[in-house]
C-alpha positions as a printed Julia matrix, in Angstrom:
88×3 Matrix{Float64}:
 -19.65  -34.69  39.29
 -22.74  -34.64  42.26
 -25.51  -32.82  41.07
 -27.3   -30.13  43.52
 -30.11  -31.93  45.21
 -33.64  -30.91  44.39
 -33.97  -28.38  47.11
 -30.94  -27.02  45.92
 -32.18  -26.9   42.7
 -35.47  -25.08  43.21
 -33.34  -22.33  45.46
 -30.97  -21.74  41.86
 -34.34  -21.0   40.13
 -35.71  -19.15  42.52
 -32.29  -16.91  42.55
 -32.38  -17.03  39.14
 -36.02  -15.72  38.92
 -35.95  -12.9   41.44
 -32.22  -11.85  39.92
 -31.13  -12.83  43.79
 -27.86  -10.71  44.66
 -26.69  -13.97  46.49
 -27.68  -17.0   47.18
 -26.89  -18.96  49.7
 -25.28  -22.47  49.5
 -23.06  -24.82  51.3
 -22.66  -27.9   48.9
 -20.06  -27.8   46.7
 -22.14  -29.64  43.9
 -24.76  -26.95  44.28
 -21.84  -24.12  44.45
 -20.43  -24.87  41.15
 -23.86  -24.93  39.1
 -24.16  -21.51  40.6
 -20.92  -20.4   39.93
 -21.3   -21.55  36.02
 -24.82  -20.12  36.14
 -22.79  -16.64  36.89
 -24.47  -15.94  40.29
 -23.06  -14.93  43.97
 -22.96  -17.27  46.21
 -21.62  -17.61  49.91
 -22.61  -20.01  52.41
 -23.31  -20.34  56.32
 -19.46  -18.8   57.17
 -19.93  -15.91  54.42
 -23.27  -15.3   56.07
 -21.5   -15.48  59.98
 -18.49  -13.54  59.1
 -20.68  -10.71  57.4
 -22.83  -10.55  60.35
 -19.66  -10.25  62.3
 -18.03   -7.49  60.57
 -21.57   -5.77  61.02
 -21.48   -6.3   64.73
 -25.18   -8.56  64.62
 -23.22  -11.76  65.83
 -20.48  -13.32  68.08
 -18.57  -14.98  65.4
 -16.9   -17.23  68.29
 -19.96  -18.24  69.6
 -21.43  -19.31  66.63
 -18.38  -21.42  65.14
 -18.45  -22.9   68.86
 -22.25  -23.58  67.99
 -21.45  -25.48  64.8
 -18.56  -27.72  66.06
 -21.39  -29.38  67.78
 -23.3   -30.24  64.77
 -22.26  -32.27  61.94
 -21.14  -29.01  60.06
 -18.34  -28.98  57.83
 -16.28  -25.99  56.69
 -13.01  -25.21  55.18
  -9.99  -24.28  58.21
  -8.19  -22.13  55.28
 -12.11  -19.84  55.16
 -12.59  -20.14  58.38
  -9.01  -18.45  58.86
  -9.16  -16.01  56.32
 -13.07  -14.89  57.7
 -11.23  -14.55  61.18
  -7.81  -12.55  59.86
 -10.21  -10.18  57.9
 -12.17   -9.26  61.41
  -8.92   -9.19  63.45
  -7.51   -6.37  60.94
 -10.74   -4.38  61.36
């Protein structure tokens, strides 16, 4: 398995140390050390889709934002982020 890269790593301790809520991650290497580590984690869609439940963000805009990057992100969360604010 990958192993978190080192700014990955000092965020964990850092989370670790301040007994974070959440931290936030997008690799999946880096995921599943926090996951076994027993901490929260979400990552850039977790943070957008929060932010658009709260009413702080056009989640449309912003996905439109990141299919001009090099981002990569799961269809199935992507879906489930958008079916949770359509049934608000």
């Amino acid at each position: 398995m990958e192993k978190p890269h080192a700014g990955e790593r000092r965020a964990i301790l850092l989370a670790e140390s301040v007994n974070a809520n959440v931290i936030l991650l997008d690799e999946k290497a880096a995921r599943s050390v926090v996951v076994d580590r027993g901490l929260r984690v979400t990552g850039t869609l977790g943070i957008l889709g929060e932010a658009a439940w709260r009413g702080m963000t056009d989640l449309g805009a912003a996905i439109d934002q990141l299919r001009k990057t090099n981002f990569r992100y799961s269809p199935a969360l992507l879906k489930a982020i958008l079916d949770r604010l359509a049934a608000r």
